[in-house]
MDTraj code that builds the backbone (N, CA, C; nanometers):
import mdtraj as md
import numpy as np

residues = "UNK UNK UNK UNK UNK UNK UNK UNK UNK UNK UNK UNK UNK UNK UNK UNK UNK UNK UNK UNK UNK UNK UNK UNK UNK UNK UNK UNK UNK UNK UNK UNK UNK UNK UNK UNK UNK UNK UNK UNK UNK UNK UNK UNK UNK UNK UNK UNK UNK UNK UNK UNK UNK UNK UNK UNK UNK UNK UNK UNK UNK UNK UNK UNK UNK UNK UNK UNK UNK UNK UNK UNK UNK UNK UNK UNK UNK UNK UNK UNK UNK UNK UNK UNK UNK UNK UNK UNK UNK UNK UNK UNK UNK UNK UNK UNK UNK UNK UNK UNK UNK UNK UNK UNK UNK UNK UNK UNK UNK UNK UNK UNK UNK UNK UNK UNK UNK UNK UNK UNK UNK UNK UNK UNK UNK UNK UNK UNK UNK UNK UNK UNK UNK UNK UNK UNK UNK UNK UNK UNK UNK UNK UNK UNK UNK UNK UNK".split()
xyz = np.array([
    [-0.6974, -0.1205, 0.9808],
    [-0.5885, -0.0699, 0.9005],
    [-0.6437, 0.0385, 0.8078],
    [-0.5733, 0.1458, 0.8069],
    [-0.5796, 0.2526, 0.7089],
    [-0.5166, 0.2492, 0.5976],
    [-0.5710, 0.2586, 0.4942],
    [-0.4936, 0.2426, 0.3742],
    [-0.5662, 0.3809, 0.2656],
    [-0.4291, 0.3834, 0.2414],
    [-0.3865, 0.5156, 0.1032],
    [-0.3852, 0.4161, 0.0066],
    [-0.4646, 0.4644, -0.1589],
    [-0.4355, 0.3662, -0.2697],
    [-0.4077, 0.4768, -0.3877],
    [-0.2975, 0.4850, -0.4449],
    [-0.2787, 0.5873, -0.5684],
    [-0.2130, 0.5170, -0.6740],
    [-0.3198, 0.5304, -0.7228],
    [-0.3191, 0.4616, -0.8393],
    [-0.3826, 0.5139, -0.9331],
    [-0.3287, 0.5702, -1.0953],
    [-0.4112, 0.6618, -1.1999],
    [-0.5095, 0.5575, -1.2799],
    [-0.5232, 0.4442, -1.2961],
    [-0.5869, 0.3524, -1.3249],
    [-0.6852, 0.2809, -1.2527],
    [-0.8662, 0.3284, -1.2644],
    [-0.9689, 0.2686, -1.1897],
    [-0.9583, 0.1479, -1.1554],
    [-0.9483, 0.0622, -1.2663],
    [-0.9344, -0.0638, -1.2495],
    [-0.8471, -0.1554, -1.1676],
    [-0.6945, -0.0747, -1.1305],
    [-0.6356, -0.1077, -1.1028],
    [-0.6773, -0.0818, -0.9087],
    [-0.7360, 0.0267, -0.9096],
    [-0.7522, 0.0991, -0.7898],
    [-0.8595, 0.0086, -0.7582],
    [-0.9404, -0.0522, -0.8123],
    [-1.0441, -0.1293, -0.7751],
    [-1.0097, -0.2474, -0.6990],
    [-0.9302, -0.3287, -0.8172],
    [-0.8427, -0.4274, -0.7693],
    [-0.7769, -0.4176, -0.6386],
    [-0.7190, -0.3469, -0.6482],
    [-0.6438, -0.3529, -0.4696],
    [-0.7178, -0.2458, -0.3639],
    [-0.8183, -0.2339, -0.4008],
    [-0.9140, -0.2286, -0.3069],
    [-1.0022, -0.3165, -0.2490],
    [-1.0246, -0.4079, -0.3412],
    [-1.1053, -0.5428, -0.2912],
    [-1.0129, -0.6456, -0.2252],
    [-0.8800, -0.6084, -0.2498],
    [-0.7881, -0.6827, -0.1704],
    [-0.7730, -0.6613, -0.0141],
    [-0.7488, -0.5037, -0.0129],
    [-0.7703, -0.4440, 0.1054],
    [-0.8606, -0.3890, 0.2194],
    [-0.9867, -0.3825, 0.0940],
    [-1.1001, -0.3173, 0.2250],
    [-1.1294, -0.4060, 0.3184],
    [-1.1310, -0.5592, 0.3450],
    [-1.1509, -0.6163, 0.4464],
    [-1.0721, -0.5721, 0.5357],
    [-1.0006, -0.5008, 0.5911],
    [-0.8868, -0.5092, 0.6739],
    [-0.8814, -0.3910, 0.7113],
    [-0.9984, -0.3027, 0.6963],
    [-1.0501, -0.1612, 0.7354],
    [-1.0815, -0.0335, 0.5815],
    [-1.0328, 0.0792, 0.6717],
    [-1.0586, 0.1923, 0.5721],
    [-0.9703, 0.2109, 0.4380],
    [-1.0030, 0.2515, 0.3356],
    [-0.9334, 0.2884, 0.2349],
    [-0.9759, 0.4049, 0.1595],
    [-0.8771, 0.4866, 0.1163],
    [-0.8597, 0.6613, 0.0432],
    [-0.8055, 0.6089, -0.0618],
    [-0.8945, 0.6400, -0.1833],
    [-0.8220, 0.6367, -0.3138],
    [-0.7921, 0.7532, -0.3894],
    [-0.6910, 0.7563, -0.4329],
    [-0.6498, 0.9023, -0.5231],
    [-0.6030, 0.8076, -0.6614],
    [-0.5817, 0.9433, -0.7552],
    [-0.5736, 0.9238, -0.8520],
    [-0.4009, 0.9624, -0.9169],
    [-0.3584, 1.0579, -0.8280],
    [-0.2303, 1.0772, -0.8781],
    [-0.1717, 1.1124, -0.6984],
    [0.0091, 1.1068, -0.7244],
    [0.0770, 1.1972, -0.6603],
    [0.0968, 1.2845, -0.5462],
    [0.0197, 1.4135, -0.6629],
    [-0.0147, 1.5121, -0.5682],
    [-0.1044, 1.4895, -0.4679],
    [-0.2246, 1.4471, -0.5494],
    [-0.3521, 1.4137, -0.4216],
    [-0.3058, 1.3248, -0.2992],
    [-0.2154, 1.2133, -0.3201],
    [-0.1487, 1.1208, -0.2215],
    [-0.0869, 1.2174, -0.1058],
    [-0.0277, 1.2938, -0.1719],
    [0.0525, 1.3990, -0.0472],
    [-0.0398, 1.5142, 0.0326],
    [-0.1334, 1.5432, -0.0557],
    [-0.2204, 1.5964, 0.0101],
    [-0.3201, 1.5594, 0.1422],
    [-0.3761, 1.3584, 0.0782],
    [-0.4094, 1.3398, 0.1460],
    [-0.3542, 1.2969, 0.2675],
    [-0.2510, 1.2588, 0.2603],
    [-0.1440, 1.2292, 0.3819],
    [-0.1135, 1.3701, 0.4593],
    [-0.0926, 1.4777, 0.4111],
    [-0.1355, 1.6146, 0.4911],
    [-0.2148, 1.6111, 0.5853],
    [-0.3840, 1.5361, 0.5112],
    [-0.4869, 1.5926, 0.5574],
    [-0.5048, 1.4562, 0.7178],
    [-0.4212, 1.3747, 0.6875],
    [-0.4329, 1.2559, 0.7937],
    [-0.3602, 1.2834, 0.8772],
    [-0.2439, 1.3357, 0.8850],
    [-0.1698, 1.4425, 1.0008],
    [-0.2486, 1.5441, 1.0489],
    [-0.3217, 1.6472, 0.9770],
    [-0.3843, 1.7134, 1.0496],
    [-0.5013, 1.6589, 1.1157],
    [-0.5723, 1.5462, 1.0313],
    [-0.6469, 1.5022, 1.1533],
    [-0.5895, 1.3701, 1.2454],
    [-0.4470, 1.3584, 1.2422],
    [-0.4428, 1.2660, 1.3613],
    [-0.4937, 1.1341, 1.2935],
    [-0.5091, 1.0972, 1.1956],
    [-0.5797, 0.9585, 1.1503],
    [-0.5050, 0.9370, 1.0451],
    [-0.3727, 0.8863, 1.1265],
    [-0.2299, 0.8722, 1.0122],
    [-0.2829, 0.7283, 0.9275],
    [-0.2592, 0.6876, 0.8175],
    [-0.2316, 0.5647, 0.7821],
    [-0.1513, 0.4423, 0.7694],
    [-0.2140, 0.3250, 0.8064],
    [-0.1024, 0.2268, 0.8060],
    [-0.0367, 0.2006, 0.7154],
    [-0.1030, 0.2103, 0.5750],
    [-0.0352, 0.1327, 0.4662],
    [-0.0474, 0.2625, 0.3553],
    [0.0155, 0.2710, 0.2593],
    [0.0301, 0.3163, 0.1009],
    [0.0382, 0.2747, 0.0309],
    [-0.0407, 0.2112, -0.0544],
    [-0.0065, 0.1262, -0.2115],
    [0.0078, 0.2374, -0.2851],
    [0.1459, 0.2684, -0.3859],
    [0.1961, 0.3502, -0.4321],
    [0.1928, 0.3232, -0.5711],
    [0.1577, 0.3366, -0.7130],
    [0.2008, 0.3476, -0.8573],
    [0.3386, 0.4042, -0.8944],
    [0.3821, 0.3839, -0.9382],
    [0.5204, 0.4703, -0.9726],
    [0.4528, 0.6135, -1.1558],
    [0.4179, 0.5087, -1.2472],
    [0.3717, 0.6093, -1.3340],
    [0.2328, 0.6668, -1.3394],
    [0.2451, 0.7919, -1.2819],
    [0.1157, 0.8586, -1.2840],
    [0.1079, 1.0286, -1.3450],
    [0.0002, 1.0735, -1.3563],
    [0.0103, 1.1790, -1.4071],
    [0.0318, 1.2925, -1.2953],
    [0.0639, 1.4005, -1.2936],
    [0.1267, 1.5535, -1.2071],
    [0.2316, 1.5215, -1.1236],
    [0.2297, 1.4308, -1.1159],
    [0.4025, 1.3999, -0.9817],
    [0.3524, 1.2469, -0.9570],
    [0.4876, 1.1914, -1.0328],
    [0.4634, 1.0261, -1.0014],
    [0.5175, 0.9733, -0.8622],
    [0.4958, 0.8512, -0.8459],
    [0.4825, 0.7656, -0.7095],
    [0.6052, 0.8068, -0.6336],
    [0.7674, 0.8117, -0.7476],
    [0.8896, 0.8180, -0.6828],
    [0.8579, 0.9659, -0.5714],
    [0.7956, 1.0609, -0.6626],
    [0.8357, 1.1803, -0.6099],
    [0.7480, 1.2196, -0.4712],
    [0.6058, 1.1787, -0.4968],
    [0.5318, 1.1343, -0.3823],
    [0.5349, 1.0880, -0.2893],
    [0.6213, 0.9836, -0.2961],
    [0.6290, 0.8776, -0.1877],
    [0.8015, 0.9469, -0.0873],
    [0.8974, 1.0254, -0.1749],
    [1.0190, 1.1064, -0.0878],
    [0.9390, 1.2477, -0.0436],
    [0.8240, 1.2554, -0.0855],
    [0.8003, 1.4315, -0.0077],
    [0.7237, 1.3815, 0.0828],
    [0.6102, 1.2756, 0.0862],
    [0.5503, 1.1876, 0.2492],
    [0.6887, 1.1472, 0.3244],
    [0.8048, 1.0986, 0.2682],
    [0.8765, 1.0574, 0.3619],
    [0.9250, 1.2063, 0.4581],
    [0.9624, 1.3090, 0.3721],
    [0.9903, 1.4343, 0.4172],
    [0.9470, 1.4940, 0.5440],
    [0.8305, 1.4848, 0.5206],
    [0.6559, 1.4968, 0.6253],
    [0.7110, 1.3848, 0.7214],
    [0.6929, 1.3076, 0.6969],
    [0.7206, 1.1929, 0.7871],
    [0.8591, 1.2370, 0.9100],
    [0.9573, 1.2549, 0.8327],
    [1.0397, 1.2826, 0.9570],
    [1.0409, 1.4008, 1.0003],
    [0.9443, 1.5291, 0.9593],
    [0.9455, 1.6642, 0.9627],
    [0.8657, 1.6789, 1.0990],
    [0.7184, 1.5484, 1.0825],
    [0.6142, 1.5694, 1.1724],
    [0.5720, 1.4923, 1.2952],
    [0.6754, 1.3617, 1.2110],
    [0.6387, 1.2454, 1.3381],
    [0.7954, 1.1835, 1.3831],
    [0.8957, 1.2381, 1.3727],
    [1.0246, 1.2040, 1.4161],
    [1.0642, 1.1079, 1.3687],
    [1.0378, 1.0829, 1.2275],
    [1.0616, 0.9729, 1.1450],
    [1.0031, 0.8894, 1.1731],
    [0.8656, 0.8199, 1.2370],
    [0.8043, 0.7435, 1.1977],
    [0.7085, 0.7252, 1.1109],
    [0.7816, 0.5931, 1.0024],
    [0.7049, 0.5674, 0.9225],
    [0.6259, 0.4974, 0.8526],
    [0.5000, 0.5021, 0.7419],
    [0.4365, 0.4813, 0.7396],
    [0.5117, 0.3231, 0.6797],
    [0.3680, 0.2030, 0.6698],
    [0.4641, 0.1046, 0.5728],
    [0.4128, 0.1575, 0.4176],
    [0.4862, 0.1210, 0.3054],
    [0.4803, 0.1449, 0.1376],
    [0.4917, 0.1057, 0.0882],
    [0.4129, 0.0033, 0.0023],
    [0.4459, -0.1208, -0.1153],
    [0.4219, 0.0007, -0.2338],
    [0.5298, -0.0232, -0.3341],
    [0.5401, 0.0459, -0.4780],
    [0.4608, -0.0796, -0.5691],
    [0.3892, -0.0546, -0.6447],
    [0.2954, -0.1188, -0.7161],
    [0.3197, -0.0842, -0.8440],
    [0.3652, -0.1082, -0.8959],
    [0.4050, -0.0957, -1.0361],
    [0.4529, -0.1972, -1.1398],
    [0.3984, -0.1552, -1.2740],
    [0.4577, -0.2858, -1.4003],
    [0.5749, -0.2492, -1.4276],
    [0.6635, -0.1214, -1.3727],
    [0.8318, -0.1144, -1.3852],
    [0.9170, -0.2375, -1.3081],
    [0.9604, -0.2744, -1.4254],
    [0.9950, -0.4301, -1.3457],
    [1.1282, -0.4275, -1.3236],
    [1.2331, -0.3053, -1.4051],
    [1.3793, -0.2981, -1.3803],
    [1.4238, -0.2242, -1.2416],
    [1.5692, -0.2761, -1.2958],
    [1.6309, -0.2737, -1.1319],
    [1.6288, -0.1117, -1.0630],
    [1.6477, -0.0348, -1.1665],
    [1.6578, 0.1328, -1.1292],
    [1.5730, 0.1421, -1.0573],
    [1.4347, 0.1502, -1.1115],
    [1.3146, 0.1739, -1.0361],
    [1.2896, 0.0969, -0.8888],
    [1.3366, -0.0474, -0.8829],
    [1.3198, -0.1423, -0.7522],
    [1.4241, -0.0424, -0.6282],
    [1.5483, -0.0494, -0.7038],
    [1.6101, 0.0124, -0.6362],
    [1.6196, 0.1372, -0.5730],
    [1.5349, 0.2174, -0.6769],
    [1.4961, 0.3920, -0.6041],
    [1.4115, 0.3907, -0.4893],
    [1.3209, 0.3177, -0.5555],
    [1.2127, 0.2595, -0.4734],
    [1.2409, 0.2023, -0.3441],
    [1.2771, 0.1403, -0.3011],
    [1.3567, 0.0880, -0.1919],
    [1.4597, 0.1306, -0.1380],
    [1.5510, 0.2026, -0.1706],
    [1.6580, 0.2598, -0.1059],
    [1.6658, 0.4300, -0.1100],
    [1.5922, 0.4929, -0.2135],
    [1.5450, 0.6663, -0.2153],
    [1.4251, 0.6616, -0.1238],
    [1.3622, 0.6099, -0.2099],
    [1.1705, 0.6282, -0.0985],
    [1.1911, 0.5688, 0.0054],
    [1.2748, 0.4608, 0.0635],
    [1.2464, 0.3571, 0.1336],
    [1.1203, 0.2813, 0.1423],
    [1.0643, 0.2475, 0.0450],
    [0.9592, 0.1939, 0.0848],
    [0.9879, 0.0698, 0.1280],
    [0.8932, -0.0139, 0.1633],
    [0.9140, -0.1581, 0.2683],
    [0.8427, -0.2625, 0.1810],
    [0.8247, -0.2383, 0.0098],
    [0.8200, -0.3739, -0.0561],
    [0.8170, -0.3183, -0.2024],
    [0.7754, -0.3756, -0.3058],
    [0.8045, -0.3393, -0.4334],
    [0.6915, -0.4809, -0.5297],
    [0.6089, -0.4469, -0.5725],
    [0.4860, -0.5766, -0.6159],
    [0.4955, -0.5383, -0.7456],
    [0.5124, -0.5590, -0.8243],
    [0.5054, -0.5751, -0.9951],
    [0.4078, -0.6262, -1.0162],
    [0.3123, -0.5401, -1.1408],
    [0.1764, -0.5534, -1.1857],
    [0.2443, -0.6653, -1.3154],
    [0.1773, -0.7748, -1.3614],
    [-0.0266, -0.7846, -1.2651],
    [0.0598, -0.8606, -1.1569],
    [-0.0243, -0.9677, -1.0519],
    [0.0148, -0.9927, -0.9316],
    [-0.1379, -1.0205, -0.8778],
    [-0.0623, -1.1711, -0.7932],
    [-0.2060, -1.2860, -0.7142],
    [-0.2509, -1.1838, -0.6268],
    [-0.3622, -1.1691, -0.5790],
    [-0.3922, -1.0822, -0.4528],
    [-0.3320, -1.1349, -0.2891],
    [-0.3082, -1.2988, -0.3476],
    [-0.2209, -1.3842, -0.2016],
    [-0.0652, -1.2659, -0.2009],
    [-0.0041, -1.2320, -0.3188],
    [0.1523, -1.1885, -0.3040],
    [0.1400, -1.0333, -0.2289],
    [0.0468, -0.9416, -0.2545],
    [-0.0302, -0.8709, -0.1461],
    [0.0068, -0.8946, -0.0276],
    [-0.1401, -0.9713, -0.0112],
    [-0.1516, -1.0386, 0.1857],
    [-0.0516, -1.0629, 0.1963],
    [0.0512, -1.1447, 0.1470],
    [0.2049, -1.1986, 0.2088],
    [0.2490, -1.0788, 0.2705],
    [0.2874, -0.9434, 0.1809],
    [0.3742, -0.8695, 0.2188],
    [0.3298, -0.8003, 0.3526],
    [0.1723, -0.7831, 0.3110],
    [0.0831, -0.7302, 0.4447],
    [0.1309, -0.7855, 0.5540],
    [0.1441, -0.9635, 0.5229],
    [0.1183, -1.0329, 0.6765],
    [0.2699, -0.9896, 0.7134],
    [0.4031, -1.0195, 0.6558],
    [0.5104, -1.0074, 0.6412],
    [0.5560, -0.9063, 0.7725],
    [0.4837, -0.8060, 0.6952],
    [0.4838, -0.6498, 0.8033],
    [0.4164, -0.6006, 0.8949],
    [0.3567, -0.7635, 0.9191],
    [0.2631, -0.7002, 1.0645],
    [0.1248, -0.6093, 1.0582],
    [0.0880, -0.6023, 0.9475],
    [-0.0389, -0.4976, 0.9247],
    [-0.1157, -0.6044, 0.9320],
    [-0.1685, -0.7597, 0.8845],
    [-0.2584, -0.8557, 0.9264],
    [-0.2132, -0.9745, 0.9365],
    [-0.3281, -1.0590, 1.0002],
    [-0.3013, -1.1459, 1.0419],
    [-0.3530, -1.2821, 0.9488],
    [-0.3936, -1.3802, 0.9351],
    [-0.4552, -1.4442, 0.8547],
    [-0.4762, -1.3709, 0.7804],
    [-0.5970, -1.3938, 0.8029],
    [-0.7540, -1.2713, 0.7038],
    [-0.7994, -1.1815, 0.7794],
    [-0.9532, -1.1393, 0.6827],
    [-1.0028, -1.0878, 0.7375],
    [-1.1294, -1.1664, 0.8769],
    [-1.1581, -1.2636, 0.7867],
    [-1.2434, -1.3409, 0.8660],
    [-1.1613, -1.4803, 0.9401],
    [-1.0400, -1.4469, 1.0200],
    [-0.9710, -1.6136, 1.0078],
    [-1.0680, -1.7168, 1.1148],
    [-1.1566, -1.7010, 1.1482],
    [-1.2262, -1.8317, 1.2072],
    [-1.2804, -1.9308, 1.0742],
    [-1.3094, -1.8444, 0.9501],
    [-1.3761, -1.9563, 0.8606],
    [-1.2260, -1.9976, 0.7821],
    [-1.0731, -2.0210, 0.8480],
    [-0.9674, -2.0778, 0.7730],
    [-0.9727, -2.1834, 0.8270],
    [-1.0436, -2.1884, 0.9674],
    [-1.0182, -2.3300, 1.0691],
    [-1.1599, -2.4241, 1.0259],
    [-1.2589, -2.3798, 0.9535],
    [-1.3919, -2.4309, 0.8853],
    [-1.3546, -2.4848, 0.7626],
    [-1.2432, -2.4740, 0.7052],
    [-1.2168, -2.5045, 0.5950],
    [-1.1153, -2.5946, 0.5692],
    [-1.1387, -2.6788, 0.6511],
    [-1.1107, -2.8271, 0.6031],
    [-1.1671, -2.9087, 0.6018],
    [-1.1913, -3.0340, 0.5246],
    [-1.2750, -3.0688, 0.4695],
    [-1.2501, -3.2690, 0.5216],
    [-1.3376, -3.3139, 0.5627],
    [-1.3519, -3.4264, 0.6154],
    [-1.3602, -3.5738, 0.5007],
    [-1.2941, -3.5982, 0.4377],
    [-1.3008, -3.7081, 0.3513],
    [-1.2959, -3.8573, 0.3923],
    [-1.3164, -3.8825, 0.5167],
    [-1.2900, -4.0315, 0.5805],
    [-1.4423, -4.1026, 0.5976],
    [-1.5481, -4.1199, 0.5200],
    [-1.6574, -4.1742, 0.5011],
    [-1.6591, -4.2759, 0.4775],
])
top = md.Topology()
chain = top.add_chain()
for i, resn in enumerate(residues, 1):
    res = top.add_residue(resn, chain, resSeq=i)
    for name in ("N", "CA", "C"):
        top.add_atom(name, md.element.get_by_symbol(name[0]), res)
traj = md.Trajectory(xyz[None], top)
């Protein structure tokens, strides 16, 4: 899995990077613009991404506006297929859920802070993984108490 992470906050970018790098590659940006850029640069090389973890408040062009000019691209370059997009954000009201989901279309909406399990759910949800990363040690992990 390919994953886009834009997010203006290291820490935050850290965080859902350790969530995600098991499950392949990850591009972190810092704002917006760079998100659209780098999604440019994955069309031109053919090494589209599976996933986008999106911020909504960021600095030069926030998540909303980012995430409708990739959709733009999206049906401009690939006949509307699109990428999946969880919006990641501590905007917890309905405006924003709702832009978010019905302007961007994105395909989930995670309110900061947040378990790294409510993540994987949406991941598994949408078909990007399966268990884990390692699922043979889920079947090792039960534990024998009948002594």
């Amino acid at each position: 899995m390919r994953t886009l992470i834009v997010e203006d906050s290291r820490s935050m970018q850290e965080h859902l990077r350790e969530i995600v790098a098991p499950y392949g590659r990850v591009v972190q940006v810092l704002d917006g613009r760079q998100a659209v850029n780098a999604f440019i640069r994955s069309l031109e090389d053919k090494k589209l991404f599976d996933l986008i973890l999106m911020d909504i408040e960021m600095p030069i062009l926030d998540g909303h506006k980012a995430l409708s000019m990739i959709r733009r691209l999206e049906e401009q370059r690939l006949g509307g297929i699109r990428t999946k997009a969880v919006m990641v954000s501590s905007l917890a009201d309905y405006d924003n859920i709702l832009k978010a989901q019905f302007e961007e279309r994105a395909d989930a909406y995670l309110t900061k802070p947040f378990e790294p399990e409510m993540l994987l759910e949406i991941l598994r949800n949408h078909g990007l993984i399966d268990k884990g990363p390692f699922p043979e040690e889920d079947s090792e992990s039960s534990s024998d108490t009948s002594h």
